[in-house]
PQR file with spaces between the fields and no chain letter, atoms N, CA, C, O and H, PARSE charges and radii, in Angstrom:
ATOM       1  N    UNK     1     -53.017  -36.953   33.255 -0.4000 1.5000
ATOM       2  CA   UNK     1     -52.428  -38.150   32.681 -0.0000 2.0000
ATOM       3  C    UNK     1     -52.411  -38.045   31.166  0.5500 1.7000
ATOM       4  O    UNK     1     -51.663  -37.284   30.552 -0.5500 1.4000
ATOM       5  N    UNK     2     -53.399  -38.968   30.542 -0.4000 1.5000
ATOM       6  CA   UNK     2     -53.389  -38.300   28.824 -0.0000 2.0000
ATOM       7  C    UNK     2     -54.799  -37.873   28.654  0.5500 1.7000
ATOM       8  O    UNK     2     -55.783  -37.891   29.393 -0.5500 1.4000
ATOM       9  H    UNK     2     -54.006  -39.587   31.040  0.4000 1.0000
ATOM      10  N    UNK     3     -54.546  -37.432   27.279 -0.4000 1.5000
ATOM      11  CA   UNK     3     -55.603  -36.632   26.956 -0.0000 2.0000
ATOM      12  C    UNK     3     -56.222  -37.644   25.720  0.5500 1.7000
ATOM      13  O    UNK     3     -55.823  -38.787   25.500 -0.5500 1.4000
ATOM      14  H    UNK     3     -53.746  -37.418   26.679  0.4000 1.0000
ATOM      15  N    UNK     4     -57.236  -36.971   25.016 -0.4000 1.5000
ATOM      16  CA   UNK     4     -58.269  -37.322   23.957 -0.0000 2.0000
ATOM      17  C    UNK     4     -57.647  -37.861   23.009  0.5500 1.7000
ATOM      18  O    UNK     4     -57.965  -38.832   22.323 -0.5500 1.4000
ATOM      19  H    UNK     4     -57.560  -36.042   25.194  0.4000 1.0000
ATOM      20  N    UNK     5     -56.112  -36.758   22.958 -0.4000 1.5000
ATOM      21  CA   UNK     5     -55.501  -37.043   22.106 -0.0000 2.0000
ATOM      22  C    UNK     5     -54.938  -37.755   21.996  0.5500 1.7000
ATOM      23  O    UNK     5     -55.189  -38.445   21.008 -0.5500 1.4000
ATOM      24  H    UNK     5     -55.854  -35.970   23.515  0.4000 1.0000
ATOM      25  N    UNK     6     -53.789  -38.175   22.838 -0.4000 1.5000
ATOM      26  CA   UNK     6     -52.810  -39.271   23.260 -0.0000 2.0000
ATOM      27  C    UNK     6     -54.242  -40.848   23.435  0.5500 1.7000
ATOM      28  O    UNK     6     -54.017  -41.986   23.023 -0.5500 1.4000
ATOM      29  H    UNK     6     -53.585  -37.615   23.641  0.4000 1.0000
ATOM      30  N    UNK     7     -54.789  -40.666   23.720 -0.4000 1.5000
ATOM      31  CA   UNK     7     -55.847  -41.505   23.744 -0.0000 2.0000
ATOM      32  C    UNK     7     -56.148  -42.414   21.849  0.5500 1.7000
ATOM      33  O    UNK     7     -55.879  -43.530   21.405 -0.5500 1.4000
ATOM      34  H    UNK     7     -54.972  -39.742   24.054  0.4000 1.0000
ATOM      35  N    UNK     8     -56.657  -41.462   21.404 -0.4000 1.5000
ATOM      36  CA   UNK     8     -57.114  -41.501   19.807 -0.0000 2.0000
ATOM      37  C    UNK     8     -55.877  -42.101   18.998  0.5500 1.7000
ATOM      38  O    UNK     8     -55.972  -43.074   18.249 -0.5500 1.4000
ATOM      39  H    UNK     8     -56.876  -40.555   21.764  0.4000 1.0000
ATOM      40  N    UNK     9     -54.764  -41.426   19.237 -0.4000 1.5000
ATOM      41  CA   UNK     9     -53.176  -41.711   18.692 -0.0000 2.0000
ATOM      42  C    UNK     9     -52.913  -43.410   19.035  0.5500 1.7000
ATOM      43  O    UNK     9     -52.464  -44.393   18.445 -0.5500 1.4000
ATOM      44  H    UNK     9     -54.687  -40.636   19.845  0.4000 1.0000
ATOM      45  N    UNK    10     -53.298  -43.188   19.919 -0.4000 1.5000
ATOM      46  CA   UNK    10     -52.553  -44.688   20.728 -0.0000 2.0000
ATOM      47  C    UNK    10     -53.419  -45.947   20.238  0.5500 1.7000
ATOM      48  O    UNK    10     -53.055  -47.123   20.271 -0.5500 1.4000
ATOM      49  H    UNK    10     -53.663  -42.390   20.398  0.4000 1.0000
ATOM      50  N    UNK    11     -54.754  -45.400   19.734 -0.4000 1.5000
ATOM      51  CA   UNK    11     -55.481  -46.304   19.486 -0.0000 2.0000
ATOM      52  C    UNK    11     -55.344  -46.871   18.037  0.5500 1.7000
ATOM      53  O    UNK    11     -55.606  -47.993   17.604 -0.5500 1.4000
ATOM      54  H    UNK    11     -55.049  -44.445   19.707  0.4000 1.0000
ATOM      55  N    UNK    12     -54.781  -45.596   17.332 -0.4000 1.5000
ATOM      56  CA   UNK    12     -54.820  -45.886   15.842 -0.0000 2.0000
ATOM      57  C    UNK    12     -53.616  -47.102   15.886  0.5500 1.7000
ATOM      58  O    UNK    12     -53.604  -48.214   15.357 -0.5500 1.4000
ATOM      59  H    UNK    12     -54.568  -44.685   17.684  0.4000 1.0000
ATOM      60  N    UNK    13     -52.829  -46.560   16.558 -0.4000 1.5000
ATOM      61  CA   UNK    13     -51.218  -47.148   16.577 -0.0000 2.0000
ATOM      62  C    UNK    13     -51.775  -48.817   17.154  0.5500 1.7000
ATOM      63  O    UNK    13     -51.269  -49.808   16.628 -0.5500 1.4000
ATOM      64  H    UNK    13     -52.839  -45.657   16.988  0.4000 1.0000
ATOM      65  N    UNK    14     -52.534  -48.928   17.940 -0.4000 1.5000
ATOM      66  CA   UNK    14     -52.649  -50.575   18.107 -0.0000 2.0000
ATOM      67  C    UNK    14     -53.138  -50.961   17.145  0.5500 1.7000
ATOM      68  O    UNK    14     -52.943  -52.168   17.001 -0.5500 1.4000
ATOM      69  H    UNK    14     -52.945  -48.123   18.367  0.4000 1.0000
ATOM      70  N    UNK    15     -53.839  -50.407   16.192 -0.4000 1.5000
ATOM      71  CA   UNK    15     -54.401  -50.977   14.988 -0.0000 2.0000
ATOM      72  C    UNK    15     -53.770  -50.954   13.952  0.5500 1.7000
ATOM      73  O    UNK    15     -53.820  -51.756   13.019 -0.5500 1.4000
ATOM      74  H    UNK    15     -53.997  -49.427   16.308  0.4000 1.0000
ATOM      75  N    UNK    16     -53.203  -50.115   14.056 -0.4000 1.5000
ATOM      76  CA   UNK    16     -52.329  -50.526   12.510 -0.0000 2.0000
ATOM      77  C    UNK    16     -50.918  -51.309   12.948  0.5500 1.7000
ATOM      78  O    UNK    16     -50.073  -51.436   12.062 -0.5500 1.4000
ATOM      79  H    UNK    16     -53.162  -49.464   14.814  0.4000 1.0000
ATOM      80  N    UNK    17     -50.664  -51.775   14.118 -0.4000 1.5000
ATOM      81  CA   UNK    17     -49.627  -52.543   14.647 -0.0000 2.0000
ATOM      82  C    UNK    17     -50.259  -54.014   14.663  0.5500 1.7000
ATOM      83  O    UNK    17     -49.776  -54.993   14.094 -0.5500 1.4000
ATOM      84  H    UNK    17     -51.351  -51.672   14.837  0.4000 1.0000
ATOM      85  N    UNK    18     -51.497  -53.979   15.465 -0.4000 1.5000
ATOM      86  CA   UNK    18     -52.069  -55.476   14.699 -0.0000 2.0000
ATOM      87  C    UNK    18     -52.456  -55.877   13.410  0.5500 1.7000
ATOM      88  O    UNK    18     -52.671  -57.075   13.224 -0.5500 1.4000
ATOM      89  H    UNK    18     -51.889  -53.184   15.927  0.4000 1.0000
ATOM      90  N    UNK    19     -52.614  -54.850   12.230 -0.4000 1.5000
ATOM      91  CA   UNK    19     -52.826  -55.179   11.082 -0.0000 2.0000
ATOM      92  C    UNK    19     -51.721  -55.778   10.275  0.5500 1.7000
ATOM      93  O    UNK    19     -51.869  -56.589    9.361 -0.5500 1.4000
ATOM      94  H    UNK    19     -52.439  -53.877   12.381  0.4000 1.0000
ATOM      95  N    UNK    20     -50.340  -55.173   10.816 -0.4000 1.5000
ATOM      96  CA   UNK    20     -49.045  -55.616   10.260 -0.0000 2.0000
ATOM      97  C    UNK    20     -48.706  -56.399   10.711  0.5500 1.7000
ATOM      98  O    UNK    20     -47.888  -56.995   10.010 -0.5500 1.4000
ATOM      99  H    UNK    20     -50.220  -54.514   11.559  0.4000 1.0000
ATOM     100  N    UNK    21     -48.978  -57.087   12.172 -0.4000 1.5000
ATOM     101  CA   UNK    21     -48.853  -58.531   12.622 -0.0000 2.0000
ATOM     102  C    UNK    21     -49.395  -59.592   12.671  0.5500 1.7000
ATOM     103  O    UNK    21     -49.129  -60.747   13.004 -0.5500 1.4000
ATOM     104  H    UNK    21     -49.643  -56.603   12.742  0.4000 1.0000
ATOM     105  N    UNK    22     -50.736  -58.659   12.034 -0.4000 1.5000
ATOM     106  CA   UNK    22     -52.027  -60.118   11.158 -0.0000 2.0000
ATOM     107  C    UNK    22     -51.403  -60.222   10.173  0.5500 1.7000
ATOM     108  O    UNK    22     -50.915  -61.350   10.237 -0.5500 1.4000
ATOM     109  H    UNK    22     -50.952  -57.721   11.763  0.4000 1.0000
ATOM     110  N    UNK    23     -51.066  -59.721    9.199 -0.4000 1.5000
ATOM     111  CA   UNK    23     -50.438  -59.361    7.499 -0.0000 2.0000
ATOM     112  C    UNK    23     -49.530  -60.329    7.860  0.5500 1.7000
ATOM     113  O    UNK    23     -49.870  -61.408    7.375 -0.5500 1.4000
ATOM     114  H    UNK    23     -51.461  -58.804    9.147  0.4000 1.0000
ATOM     115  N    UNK    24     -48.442  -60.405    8.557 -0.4000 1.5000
ATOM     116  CA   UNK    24     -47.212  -60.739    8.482 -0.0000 2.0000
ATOM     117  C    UNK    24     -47.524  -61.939    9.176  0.5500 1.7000
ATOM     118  O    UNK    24     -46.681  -62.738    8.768 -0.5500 1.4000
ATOM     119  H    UNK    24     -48.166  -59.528    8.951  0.4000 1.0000
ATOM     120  N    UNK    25     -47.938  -62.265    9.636 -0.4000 1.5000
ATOM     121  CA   UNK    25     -48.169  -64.074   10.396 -0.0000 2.0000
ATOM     122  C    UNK    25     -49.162  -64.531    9.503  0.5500 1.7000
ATOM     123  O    UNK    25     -48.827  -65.666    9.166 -0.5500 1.4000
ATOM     124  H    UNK    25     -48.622  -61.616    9.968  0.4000 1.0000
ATOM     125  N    UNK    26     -50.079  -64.251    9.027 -0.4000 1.5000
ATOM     126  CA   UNK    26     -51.061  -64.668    7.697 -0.0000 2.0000
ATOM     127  C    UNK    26     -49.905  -65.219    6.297  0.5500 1.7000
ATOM     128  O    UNK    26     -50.060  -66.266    5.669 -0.5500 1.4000
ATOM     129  H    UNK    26     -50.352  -63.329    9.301  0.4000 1.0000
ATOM     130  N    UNK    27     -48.853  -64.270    6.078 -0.4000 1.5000
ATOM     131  CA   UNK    27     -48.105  -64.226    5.132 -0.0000 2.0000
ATOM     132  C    UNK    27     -46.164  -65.494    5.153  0.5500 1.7000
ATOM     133  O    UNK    27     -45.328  -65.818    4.310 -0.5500 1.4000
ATOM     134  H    UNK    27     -48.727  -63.419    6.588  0.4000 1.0000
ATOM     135  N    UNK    28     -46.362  -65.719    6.513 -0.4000 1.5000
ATOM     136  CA   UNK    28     -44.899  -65.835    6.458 -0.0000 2.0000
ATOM     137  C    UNK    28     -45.204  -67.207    7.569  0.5500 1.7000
ATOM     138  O    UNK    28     -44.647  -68.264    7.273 -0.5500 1.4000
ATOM     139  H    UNK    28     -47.041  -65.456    7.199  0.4000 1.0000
ATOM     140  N    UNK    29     -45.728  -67.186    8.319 -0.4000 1.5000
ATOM     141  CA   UNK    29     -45.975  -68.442    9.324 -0.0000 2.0000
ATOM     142  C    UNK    29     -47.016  -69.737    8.931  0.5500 1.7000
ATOM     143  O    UNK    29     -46.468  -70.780    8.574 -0.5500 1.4000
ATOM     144  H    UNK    29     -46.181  -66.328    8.560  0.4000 1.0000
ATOM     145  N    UNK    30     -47.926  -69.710    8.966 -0.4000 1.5000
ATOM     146  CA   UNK    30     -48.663  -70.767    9.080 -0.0000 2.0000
ATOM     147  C    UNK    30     -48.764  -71.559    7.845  0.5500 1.7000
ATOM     148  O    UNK    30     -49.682  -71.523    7.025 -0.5500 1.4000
ATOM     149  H    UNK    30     -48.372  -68.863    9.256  0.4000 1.0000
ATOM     150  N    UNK    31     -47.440  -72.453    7.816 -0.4000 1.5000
ATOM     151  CA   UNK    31     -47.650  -73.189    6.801 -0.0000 2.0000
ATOM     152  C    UNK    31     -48.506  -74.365    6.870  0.5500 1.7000
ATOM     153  O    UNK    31     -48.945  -74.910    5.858 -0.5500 1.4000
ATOM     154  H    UNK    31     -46.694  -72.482    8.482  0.4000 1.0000
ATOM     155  N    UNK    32     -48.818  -74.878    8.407 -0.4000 1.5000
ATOM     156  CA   UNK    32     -49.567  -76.128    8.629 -0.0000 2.0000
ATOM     157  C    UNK    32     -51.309  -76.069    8.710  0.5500 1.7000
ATOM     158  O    UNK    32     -52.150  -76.968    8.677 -0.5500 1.4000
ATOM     159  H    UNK    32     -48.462  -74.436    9.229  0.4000 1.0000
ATOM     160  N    UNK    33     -51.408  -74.740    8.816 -0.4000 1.5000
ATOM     161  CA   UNK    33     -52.577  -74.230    9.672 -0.0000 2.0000
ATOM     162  C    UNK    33     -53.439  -74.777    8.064  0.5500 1.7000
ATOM     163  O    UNK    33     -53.115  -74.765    6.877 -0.5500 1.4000
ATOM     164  H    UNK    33     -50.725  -74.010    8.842  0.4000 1.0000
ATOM     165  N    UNK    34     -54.900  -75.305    8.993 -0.4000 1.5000
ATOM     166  CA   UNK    34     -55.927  -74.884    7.981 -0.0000 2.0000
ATOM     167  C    UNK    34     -56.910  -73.541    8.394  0.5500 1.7000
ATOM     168  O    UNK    34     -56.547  -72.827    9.328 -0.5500 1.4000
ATOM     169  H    UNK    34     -55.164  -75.314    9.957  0.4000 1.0000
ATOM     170  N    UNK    35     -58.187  -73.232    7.641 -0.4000 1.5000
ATOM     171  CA   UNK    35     -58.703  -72.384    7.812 -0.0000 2.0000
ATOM     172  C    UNK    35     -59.343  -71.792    9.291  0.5500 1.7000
ATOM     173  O    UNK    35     -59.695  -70.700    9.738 -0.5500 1.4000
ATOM     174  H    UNK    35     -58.482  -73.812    6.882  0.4000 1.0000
ATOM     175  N    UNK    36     -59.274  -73.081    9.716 -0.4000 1.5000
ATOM     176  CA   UNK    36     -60.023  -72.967   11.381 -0.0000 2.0000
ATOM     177  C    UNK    36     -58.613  -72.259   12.711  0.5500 1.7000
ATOM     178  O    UNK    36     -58.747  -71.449   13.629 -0.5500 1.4000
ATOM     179  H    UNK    36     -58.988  -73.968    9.352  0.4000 1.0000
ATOM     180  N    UNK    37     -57.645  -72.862   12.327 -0.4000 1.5000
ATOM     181  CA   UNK    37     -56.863  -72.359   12.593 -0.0000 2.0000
ATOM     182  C    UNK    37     -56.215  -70.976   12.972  0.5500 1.7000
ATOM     183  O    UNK    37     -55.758  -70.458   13.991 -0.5500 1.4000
ATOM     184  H    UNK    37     -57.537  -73.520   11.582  0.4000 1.0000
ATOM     185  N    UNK    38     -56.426  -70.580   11.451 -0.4000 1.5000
ATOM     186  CA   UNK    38     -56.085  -69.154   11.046 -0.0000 2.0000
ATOM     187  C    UNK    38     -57.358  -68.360   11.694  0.5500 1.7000
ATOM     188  O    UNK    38     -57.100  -67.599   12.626 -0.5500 1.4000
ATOM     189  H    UNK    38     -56.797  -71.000   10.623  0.4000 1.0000
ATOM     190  N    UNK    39     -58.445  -68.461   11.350 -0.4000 1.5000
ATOM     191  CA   UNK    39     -59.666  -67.991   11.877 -0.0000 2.0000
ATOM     192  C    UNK    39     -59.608  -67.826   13.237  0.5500 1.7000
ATOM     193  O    UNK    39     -60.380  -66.905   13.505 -0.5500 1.4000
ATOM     194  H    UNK    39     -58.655  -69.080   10.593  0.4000 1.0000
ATOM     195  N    UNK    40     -58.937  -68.370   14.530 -0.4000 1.5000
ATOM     196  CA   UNK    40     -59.065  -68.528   15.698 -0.0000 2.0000
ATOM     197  C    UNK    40     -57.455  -67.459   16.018  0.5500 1.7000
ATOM     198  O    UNK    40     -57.259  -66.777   17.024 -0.5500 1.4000
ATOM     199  H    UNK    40     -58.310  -69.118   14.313  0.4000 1.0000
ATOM     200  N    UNK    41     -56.715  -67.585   15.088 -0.4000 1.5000
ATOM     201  CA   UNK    41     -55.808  -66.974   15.390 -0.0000 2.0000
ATOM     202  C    UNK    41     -56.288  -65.147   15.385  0.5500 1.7000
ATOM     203  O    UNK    41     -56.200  -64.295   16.269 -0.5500 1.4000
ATOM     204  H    UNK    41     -56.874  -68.139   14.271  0.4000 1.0000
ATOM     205  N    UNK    42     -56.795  -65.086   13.984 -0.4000 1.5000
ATOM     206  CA   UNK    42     -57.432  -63.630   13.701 -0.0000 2.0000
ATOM     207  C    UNK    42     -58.318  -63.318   15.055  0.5500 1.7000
ATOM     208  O    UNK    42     -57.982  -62.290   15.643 -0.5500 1.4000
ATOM     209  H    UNK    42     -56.867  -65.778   13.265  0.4000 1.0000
ATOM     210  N    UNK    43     -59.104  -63.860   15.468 -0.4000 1.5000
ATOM     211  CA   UNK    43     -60.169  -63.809   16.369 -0.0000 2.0000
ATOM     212  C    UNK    43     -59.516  -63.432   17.915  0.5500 1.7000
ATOM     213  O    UNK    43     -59.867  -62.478   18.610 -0.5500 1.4000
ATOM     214  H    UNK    43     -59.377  -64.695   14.990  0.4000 1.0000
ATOM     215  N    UNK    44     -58.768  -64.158   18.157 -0.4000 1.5000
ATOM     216  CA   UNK    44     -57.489  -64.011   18.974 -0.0000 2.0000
ATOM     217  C    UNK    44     -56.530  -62.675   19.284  0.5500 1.7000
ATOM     218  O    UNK    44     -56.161  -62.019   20.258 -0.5500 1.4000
ATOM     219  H    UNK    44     -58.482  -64.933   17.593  0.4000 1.0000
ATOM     220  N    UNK    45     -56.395  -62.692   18.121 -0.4000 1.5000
ATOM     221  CA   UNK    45     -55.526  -61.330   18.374 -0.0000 2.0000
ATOM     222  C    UNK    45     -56.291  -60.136   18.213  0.5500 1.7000
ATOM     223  O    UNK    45     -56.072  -59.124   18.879 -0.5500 1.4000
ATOM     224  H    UNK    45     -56.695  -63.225   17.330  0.4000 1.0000
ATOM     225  N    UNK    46     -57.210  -60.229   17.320 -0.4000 1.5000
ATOM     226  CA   UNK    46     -58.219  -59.035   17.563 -0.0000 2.0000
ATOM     227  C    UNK    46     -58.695  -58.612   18.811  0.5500 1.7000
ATOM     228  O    UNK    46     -58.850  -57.459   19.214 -0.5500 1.4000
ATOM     229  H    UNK    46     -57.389  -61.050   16.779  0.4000 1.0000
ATOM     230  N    UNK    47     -58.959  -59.920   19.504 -0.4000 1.5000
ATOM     231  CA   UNK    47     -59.408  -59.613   20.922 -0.0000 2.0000
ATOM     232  C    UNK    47     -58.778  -59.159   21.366  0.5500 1.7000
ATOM     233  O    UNK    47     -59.109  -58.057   21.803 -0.5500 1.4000
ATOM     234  H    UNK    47     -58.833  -60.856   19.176  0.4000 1.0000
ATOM     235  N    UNK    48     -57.411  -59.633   21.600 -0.4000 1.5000
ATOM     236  CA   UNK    48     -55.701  -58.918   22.672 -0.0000 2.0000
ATOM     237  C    UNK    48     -56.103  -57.667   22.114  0.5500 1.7000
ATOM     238  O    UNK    48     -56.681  -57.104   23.044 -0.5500 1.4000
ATOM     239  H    UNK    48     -57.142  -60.529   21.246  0.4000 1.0000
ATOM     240  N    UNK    49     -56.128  -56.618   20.719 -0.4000 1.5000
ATOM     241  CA   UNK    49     -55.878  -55.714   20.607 -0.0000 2.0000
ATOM     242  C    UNK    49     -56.945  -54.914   21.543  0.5500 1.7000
ATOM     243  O    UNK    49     -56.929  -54.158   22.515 -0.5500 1.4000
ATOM     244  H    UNK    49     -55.658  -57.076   19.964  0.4000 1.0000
ATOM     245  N    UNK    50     -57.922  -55.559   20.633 -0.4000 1.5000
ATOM     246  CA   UNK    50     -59.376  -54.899   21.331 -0.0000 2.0000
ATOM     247  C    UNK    50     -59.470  -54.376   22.734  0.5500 1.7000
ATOM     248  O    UNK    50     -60.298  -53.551   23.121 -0.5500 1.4000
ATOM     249  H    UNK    50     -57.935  -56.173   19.844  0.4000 1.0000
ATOM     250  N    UNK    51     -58.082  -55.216   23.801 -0.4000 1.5000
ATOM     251  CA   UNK    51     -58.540  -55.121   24.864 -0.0000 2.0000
ATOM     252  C    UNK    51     -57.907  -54.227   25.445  0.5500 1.7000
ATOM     253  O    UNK    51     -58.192  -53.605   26.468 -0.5500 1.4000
ATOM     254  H    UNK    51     -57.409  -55.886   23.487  0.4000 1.0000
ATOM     255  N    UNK    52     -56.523  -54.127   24.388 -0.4000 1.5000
ATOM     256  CA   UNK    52     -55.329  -52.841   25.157 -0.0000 2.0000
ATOM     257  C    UNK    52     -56.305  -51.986   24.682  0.5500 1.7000
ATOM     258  O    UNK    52     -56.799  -51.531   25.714 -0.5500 1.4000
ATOM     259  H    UNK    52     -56.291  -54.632   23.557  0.4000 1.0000
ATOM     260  N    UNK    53     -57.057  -51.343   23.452 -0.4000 1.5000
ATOM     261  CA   UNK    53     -57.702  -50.468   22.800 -0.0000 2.0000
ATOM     262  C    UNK    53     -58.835  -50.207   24.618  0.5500 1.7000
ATOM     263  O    UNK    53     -58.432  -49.492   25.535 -0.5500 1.4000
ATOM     264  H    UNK    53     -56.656  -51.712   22.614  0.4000 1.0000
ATOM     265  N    UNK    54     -59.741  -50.737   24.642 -0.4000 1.5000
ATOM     266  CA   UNK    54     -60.546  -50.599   25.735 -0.0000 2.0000
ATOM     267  C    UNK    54     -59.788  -50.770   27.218  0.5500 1.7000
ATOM     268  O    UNK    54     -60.463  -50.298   28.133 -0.5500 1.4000
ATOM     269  H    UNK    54     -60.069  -51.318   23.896  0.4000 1.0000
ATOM     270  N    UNK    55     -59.141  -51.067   27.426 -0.4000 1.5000
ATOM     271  CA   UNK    55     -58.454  -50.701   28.790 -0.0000 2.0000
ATOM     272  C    UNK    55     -57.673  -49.121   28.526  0.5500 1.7000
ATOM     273  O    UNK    55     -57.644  -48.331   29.470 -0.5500 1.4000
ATOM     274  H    UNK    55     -58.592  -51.450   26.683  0.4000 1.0000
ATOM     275  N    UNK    56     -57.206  -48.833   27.512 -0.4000 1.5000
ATOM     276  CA   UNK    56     -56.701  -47.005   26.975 -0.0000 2.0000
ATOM     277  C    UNK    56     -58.069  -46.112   27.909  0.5500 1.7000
ATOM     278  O    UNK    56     -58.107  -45.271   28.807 -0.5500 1.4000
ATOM     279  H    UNK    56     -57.230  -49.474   26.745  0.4000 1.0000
ATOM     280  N    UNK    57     -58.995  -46.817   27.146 -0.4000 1.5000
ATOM     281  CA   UNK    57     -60.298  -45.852   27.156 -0.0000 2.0000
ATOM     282  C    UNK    57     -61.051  -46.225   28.962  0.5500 1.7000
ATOM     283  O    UNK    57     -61.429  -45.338   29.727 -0.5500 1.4000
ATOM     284  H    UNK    57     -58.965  -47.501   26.417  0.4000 1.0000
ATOM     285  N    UNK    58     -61.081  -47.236   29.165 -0.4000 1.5000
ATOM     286  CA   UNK    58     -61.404  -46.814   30.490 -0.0000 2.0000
ATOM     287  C    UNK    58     -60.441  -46.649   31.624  0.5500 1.7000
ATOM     288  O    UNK    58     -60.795  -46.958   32.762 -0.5500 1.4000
ATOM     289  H    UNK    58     -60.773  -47.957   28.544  0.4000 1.0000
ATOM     290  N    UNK    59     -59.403  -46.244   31.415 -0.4000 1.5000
ATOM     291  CA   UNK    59     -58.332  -45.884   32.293 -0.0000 2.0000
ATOM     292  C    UNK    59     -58.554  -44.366   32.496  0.5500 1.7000
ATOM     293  O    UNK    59     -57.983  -43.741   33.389 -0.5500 1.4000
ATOM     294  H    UNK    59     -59.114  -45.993   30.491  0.4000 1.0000
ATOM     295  N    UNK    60     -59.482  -43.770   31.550 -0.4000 1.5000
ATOM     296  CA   UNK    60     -59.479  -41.904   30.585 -0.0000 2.0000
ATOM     297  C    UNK    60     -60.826  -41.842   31.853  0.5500 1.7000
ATOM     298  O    UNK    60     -61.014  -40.974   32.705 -0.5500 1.4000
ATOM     299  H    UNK    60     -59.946  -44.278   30.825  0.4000 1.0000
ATOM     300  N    UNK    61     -61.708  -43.248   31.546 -0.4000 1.5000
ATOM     301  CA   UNK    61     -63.304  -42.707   32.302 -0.0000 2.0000
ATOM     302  C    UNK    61     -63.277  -42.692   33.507  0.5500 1.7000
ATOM     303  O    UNK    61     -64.308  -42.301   34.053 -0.5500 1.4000
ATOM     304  H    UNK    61     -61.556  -43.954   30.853  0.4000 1.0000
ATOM     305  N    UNK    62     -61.957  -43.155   34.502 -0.4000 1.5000
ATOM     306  CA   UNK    62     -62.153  -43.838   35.951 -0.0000 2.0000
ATOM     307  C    UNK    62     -61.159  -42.460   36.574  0.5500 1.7000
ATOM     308  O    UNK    62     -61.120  -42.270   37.790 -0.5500 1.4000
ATOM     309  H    UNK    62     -61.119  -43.472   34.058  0.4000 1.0000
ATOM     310  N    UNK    63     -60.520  -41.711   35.780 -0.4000 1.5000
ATOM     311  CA   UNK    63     -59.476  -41.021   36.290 -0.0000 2.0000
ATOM     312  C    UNK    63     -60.111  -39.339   36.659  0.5500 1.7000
ATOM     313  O    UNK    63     -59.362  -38.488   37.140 -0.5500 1.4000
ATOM     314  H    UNK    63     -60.551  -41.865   34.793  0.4000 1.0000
């Protein structure tokens, strides 16, 4: 299936794909939001990433 590599690659790529869609919704959307808001949003999507990131990796350990 994939390797270490395709593994490592894929991981960088969710991260620097959520960094540009934290950047860019931090920057261009939330004009209403206060800090609690934004905070729950960051927290939020970190998690979504976090989770494609760890479902990559145990898809590698079960196979």
């Amino acid at each position: 299936m994939g390797s270490i590599r395709s593994r490592v690659v894929g991981t960088v790529v969710v991260i620097w794909c959520w960094l540009v869609f934290t950047l860019a919704f931090l920057a261009f959307y939330p004009t209403g939001f206060d800090l609690w808001q934004n905070l729950a949003f960051f927290l939020i999507s970190a998690l979504i990433a976090s989770g494609i990131v760890i479902l990559m990796w145990i898809r590698m350990i079960h196979l």
